[in-house]
C-alpha positions as a Python dict, from the first residue, in 0.01 Angstrom:
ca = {
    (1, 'X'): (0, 0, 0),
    (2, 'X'): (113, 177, -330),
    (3, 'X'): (286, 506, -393),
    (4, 'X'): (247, 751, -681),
    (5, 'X'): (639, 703, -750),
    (6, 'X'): (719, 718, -1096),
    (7, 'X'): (848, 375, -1228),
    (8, 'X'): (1217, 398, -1287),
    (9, 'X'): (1267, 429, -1674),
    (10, 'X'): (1435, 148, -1831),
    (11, 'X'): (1419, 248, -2215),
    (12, 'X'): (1330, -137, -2314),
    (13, 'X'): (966, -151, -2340),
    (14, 'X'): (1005, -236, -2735),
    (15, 'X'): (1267, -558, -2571),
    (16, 'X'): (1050, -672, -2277),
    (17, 'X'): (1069, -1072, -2290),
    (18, 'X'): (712, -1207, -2389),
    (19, 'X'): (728, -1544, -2174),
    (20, 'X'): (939, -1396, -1894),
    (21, 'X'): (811, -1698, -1692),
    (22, 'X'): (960, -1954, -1887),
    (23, 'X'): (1279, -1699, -2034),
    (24, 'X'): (1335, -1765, -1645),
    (25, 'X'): (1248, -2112, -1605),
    (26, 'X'): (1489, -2169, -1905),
    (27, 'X'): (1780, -1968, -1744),
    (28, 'X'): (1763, -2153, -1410),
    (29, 'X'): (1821, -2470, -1608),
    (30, 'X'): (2120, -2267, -1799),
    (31, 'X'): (2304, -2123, -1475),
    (32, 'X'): (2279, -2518, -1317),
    (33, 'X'): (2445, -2672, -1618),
    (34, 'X'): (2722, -2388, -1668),
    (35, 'X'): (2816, -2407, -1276),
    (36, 'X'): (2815, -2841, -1281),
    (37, 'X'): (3190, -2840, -1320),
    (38, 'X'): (3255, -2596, -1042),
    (39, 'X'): (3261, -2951, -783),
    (40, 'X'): (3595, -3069, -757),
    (41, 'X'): (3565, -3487, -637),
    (42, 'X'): (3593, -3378, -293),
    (43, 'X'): (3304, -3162, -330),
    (44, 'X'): (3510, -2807, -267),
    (45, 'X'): (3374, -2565, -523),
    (46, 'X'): (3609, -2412, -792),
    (47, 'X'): (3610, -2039, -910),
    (48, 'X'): (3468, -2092, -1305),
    (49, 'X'): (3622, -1825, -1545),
    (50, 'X'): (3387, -1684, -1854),
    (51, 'X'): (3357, -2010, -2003),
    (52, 'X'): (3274, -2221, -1738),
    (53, 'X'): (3582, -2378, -1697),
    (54, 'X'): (3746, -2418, -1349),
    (55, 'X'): (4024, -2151, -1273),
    (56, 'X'): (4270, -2366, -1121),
    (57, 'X'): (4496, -2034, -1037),
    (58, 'X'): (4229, -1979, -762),
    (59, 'X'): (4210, -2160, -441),
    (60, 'X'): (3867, -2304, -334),
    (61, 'X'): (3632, -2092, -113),
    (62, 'X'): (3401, -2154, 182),
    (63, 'X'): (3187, -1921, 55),
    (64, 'X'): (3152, -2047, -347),
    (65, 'X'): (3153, -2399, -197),
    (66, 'X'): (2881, -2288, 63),
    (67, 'X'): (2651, -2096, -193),
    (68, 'X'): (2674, -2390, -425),
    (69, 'X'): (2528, -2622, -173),
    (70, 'X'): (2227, -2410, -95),
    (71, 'X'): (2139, -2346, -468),
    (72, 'X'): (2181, -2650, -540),
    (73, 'X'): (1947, -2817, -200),
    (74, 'X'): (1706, -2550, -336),
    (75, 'X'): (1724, -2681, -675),
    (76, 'X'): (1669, -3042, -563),
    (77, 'X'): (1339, -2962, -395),
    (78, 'X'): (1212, -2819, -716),
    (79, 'X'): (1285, -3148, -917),
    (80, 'X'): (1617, -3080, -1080),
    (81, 'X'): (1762, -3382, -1191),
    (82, 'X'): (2152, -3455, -1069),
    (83, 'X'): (2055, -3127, -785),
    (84, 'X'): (2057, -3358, -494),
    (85, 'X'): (2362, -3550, -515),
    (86, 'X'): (2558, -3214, -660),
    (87, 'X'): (2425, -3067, -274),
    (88, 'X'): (2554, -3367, -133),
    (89, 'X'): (2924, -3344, -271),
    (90, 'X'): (2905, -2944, -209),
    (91, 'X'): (2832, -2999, 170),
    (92, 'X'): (3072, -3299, 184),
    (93, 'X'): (3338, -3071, 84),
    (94, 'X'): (3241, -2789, 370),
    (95, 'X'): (3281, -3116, 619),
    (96, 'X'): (3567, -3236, 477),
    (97, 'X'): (3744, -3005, 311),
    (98, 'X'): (3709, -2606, 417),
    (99, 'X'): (3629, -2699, 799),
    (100, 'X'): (3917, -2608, 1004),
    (101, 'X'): (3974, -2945, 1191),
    (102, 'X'): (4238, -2812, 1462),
    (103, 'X'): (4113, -2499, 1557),
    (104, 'X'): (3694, -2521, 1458),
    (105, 'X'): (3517, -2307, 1245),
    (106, 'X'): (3603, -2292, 836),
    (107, 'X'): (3871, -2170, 694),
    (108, 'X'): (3871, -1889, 386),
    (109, 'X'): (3994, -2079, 113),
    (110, 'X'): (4221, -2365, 48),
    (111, 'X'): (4484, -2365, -243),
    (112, 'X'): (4547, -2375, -469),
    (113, 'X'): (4801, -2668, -457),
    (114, 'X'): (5088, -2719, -596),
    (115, 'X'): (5104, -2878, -940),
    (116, 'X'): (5357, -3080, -1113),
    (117, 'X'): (5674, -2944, -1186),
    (118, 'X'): (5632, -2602, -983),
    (119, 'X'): (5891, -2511, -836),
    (120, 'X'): (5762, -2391, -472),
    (121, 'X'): (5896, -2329, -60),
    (122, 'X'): (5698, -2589, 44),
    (123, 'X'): (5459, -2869, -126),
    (124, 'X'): (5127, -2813, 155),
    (125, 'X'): (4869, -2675, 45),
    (126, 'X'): (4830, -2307, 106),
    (127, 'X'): (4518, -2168, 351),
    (128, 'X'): (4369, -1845, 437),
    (129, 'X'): (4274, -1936, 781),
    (130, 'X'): (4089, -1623, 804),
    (131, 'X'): (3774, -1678, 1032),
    (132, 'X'): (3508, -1459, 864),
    (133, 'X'): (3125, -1379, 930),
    (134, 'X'): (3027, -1374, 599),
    (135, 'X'): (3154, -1738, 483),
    (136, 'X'): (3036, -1870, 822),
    (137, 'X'): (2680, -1742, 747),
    (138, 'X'): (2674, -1893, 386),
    (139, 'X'): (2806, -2221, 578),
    (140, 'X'): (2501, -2177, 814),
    (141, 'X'): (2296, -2159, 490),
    (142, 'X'): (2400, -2402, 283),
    (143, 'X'): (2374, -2677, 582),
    (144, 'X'): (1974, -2480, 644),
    (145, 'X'): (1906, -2587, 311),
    (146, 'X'): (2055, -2915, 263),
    (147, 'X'): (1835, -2963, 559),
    (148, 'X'): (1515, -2829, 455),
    (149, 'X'): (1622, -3009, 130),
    (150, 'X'): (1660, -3384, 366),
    (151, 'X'): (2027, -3367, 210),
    (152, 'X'): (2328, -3645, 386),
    (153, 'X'): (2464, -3458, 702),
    (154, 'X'): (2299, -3143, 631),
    (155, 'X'): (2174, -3084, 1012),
    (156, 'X'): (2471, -3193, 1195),
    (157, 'X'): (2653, -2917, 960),
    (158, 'X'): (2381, -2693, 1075),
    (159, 'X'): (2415, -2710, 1452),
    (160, 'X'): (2783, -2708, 1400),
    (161, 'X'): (2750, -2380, 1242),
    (162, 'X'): (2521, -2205, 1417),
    (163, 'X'): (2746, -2289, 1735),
    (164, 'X'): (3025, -2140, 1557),
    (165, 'X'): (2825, -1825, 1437),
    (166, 'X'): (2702, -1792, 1815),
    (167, 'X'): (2998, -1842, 2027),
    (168, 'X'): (3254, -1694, 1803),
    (169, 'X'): (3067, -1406, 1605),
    (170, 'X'): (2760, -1309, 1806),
    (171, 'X'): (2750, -995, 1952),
    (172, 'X'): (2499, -1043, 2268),
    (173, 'X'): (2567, -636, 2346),
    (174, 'X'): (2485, -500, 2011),
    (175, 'X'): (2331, -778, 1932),
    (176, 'X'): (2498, -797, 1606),
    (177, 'X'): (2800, -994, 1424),
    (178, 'X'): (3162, -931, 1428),
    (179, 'X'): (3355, -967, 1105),
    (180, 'X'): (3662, -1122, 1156),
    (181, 'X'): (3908, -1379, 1369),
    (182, 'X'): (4237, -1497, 1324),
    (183, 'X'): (4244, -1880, 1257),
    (184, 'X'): (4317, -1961, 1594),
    (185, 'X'): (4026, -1727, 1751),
    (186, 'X'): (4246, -1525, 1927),
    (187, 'X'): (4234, -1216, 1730),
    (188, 'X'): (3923, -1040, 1707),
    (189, 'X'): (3970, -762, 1416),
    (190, 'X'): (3800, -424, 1507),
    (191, 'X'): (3627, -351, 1217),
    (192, 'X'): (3278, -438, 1206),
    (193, 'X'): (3044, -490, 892),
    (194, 'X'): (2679, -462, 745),
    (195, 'X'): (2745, -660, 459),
    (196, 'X'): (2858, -1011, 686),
    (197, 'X'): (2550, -940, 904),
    (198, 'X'): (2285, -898, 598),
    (199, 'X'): (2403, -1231, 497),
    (200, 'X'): (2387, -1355, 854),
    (201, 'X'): (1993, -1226, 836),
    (202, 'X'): (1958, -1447, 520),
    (203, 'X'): (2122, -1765, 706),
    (204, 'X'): (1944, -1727, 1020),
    (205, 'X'): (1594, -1696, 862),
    (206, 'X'): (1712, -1991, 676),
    (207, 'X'): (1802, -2185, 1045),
    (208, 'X'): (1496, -2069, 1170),
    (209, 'X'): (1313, -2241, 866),
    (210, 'X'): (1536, -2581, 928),
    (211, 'X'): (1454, -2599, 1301),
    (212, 'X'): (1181, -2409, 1421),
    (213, 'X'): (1362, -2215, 1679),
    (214, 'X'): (1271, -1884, 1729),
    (215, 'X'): (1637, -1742, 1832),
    (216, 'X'): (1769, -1770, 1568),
    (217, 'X'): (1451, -1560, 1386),
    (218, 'X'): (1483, -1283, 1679),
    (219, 'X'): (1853, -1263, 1603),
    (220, 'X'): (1726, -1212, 1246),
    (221, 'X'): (1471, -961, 1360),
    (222, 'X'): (1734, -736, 1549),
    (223, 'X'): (1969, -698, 1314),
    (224, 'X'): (1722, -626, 1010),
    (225, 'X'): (1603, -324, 1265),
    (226, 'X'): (1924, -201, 1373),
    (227, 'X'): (2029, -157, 1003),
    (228, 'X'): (1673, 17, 904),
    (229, 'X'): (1711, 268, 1200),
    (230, 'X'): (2090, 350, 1067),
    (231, 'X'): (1940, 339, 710),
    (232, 'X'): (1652, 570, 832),
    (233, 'X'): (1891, 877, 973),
    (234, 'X'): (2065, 855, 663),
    (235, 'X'): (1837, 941, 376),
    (236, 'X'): (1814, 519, 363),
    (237, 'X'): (2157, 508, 282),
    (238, 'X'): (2286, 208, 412),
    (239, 'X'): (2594, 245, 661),
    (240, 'X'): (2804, -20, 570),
    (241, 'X'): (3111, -33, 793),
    (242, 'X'): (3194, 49, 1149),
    (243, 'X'): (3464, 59, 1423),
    (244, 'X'): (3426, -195, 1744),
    (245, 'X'): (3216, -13, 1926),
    (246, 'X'): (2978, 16, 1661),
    (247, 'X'): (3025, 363, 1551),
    (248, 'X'): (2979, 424, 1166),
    (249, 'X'): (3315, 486, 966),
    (250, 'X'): (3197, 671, 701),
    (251, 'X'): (3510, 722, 492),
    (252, 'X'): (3611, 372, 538),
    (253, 'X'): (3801, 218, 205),
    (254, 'X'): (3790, 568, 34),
    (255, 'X'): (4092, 424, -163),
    (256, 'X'): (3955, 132, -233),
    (257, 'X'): (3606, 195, -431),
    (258, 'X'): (3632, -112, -632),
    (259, 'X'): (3653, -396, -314),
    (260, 'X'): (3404, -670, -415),
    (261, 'X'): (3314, -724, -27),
    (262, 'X'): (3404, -371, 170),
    (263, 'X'): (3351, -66, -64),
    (264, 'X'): (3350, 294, -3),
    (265, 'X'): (3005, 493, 25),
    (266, 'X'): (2656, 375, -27),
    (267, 'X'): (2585, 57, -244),
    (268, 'X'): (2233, 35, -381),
    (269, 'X'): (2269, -315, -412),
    (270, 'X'): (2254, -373, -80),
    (271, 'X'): (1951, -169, -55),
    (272, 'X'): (1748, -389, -299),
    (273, 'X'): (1883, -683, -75),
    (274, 'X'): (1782, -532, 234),
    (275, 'X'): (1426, -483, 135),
    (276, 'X'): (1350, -865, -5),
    (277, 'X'): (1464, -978, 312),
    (278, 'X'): (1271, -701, 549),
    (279, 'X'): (937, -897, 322),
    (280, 'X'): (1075, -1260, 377),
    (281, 'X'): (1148, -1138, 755),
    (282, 'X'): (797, -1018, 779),
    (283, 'X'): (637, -1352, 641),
    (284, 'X'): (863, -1569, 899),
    (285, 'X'): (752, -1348, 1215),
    (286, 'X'): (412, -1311, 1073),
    (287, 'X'): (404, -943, 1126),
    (288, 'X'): (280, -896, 767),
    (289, 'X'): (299, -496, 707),
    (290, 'X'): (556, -437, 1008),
    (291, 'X'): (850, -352, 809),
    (292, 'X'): (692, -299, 405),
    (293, 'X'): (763, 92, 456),
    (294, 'X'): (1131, 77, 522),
    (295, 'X'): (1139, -192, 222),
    (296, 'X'): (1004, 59, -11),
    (297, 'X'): (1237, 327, 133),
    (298, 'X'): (1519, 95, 85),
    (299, 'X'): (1409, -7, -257),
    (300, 'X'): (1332, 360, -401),
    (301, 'X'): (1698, 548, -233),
    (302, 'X'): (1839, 224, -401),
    (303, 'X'): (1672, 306, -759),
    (304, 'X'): (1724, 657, -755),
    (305, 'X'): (2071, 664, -656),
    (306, 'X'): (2186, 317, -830),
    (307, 'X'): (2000, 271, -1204),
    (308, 'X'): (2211, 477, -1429),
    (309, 'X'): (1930, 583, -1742),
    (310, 'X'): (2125, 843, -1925),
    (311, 'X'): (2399, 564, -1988),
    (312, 'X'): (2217, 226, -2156),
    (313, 'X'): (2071, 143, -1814),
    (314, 'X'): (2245, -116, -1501),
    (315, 'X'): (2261, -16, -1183),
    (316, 'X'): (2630, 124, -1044),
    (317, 'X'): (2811, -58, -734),
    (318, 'X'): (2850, 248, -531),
    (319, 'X'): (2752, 555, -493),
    (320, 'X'): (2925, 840, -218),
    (321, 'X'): (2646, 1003, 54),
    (322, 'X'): (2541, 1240, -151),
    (323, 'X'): (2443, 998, -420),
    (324, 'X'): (2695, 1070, -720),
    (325, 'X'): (2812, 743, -826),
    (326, 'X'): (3169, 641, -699),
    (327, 'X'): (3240, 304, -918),
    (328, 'X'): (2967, 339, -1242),
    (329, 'X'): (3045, -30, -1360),
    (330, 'X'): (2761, -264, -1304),
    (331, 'X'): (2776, -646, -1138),
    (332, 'X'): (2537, -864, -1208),
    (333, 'X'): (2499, -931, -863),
    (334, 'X'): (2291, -562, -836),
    (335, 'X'): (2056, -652, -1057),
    (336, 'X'): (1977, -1007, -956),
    (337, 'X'): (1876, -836, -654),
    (338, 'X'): (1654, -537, -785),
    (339, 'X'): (1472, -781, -988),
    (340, 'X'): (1413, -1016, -675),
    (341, 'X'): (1336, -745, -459),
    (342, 'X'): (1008, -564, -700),
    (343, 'X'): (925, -936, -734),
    (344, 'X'): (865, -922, -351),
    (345, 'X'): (722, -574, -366),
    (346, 'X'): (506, -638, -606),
    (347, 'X'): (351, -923, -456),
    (348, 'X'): (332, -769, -74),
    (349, 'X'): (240, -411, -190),
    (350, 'X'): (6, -498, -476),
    (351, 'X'): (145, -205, -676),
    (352, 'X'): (181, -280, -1036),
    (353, 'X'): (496, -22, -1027),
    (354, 'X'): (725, -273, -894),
    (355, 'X'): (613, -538, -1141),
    (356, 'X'): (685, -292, -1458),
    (357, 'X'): (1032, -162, -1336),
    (358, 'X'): (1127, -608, -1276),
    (359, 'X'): (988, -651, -1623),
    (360, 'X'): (1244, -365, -1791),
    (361, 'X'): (1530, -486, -1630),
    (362, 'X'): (1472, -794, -1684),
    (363, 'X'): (1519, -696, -2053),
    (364, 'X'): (1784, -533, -1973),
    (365, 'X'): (1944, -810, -1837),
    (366, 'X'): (1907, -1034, -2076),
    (367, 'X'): (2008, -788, -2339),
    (368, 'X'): (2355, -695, -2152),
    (369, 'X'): (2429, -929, -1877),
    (370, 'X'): (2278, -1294, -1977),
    (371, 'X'): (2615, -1445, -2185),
    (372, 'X'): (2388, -1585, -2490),
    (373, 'X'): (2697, -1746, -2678),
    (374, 'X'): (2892, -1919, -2342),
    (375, 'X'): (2657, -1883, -2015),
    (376, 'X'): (2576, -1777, -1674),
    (377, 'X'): (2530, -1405, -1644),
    (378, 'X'): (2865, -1160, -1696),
    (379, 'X'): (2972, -1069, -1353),
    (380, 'X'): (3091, -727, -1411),
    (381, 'X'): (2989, -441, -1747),
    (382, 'X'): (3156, -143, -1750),
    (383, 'X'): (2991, 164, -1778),
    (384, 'X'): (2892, 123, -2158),
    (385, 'X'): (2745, -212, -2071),
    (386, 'X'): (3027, -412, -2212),
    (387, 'X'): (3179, -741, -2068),
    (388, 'X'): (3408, -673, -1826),
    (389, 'X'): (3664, -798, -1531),
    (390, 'X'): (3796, -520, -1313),
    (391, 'X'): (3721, -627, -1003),
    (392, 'X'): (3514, -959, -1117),
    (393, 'X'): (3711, -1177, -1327),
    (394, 'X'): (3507, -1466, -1491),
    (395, 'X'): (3211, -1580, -1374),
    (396, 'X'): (3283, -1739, -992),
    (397, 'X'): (2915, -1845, -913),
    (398, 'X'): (2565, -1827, -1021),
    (399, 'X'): (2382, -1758, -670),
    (400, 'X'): (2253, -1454, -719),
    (401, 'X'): (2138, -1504, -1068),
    (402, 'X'): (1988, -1836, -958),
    (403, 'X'): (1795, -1710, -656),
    (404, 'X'): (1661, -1431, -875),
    (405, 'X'): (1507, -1602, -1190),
    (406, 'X'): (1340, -1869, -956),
    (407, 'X'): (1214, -1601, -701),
    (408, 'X'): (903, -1496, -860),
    (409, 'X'): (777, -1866, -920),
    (410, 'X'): (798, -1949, -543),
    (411, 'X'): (555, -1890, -259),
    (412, 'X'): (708, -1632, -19),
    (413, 'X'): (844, -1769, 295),
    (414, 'X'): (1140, -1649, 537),
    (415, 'X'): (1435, -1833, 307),
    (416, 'X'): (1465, -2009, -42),
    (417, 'X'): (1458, -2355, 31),
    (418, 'X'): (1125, -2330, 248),
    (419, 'X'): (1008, -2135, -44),
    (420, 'X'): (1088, -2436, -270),
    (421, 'X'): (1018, -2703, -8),
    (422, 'X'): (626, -2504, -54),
    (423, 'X'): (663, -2512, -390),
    (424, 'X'): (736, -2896, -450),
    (425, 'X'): (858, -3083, -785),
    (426, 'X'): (789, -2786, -1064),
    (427, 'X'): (1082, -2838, -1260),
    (428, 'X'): (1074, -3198, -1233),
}
């Protein structure tokens, strides 16, 4: 398939890396050794700040703790030394230390505890029992990898999760994901989410890879096409948030442009994430072709709307419906995702477009987002491309940067960690 789509301009052809293969290869190794202090001894993950260096202001999360135990199960399958037993502690601390043991599921966060000398109500440890989709997916796909990966206790986590995910947050109806519970399950909150169920498409192609079962890849399957058919009557804008009954709340968070998880409008992030995983969804059903048009869709609404030329280049978080940008600062997050997602076009397409836009940002990325003097990647730019911490202060994980500069050296398969399992040893 190709398309006579211009190539978005990037203005860095003079910058483009010469080795990008190993420039990757080498920041894969970089991200792994900046995150290695986020484990705590109990194996809950810590929030880093810009230099690496736990935040101990910030309590722990299910989802940090939960994405650092699938990056790195994936990492230990590719030979990383220290990977395996980091995995280990990471999904020790989702058994031991985020689970909810009295009412099931996993809490929010944890913390952070009281220290010496504060002077506090109470000396337990504060909890935001909130009961969310999105940290229970990233549970369901950190344990899906520690699996693939043969990691300590990875499966039992697995069917733990995916019972949780299916009896608490599966929609049989709708056939999609609610949001949000109250710790005790007996609050279901009414608003209802694409971004919790993208991730949920992620972690169930994962648990499809780790078991074989085919539910949980038809599960996959119907909520990838529910969201293309919104995305479709909506110039492939992506509808991100609705009311219970499923009805699209368009205005939703208008005052609140800048939320990291729920933002107002359109966000061409998304997009780019949407149409790797429409590929990887394709390649785990075998129904090569089936869904490669609304990728491309996806991908181009996403480039047109999202990579801001006129000002230095990086890709806003949001955009309104008619496509003017709402919040112009860029997260890394964005780009680790357009990057990963022309990797996959290139390859499924065969058109050499997708492969020169990936190598411009990639220059791009390195030039303004890779932190050359302390690590990782800067989490958030603002609109002249400078460091910044608005709405993303330090530099929490490295997930999305991971999965991205590791991508393109992986067979494709339905989830990371099959595509490393396929892969074997390379980096050891």
């Amino acid at each position: 398939m190709t398309t006579d789509r211009p190539t978005p301009a990037t203005d860095l052809t003079a910058d483009r890396i010469p080795d990008l293969a190993a420039w990757r290869r080498d920041q894969l190794a970089a991200l792994l050794r900046f995150a290695e202090p986020t484990l705590r001894a109990d194996g809950a993950a810590q929030w880093l700040d810009d230099d690496g260096r736990p935040d101990l202001t910030r309590p722990v999360h299910t989802w940090i703790t939960s994405r650092t135990a699938h990056v790195e199960s994936f990492a230990s399958l590719l030979g990383v030394p220290g990977a395996g037993e980091r995995a280990d502690r990471a999904l020790h601390g989702l058994r031991a230390v985020l689970v909810d043991a009295e009412h099931g599921g996993w809490v929010s966060s944890r913390g952070p505890a009281p220290r010496p000398g504060d002077v506090v109500d109470s000396a337990e440890e504060p909890v935001d029992g909130t009961k969310s989709a999105y940290a229970h997916a990233f549970v369901v796909l950190a344990a899906a990898s520690g699996t693939i990966a043969g990691r300590d206790g990875a499966r039992e986590l697995l069917e733990a999760a995916l019972a949780v995910l299916d009896e608490r947050f599966w929609e049989a109806g709708p056939r999609m994901h609610a949001d949000e519970w109250s710790r005790d399950w007996t609050v279901l909150d009414d608003y209802r989410g694409v971004n919790a169920n993208m991730h949920s498409v992620e972690a169930l192609l994962a648990a499809h890879d780790a078991t074989g079962d085919g539910e949980w890849l038809a599960r996959a399957a119907s909520v990838a096409d529910r969201v293309v058919g919104w995305a479709a009557e909506n110039d492939w804008r992506i509808p991100e948030h609705f009311d219970a009954s499923w009805t699209p709340l368009p205005e939703y968070n208008a005052d609140r442009p800048r939320d990291p998880f729920k933002p107002y409008g359109s966000t061409p992030g998304h997009g780019l994430e949407w149409a790797r995983l429409l590929l990887q969804l394709d390649v785990a059903a075998g129904t090569p072709g089936a869904r490669t048009e609304a990728a491309v869709a996806l991908f181009d609404r996403a480039v047109a709307d999202g990579w801001d030329g006129a000002h230095g280049g990086g890709f806003v978080y949001t955009v309104g419906w008619d496509g003017v940008p709402v919040e112009p600062r860029r997260y890394h997050w964005v780009a680790a995702e357009a990057v990963a997602a022309a990797d996959v076009l290139g390859r499924v397409t065969g058109d050499p477009r997708f492969a020169e836009a990936a190598a411009g940002w990639w220059a791009w990325i390195d030039r303004y987002l890779v932190d050359h003097e302390r690590g990782s990647w800067h989490h958030e730019l603002d609109t002249g491309n400078r460091p910044d911490g608005v709405t993303w202060v330090g530099k929490p994980d490295v997930y999305h940067a991971a999965q991205a500069v590791i991508l393109p050296d992986l067979p494709l398969t339905g989830s990371l960690a099959a595509s490393a399992k396929a892969a074997g040893r390379i980096l050891g």
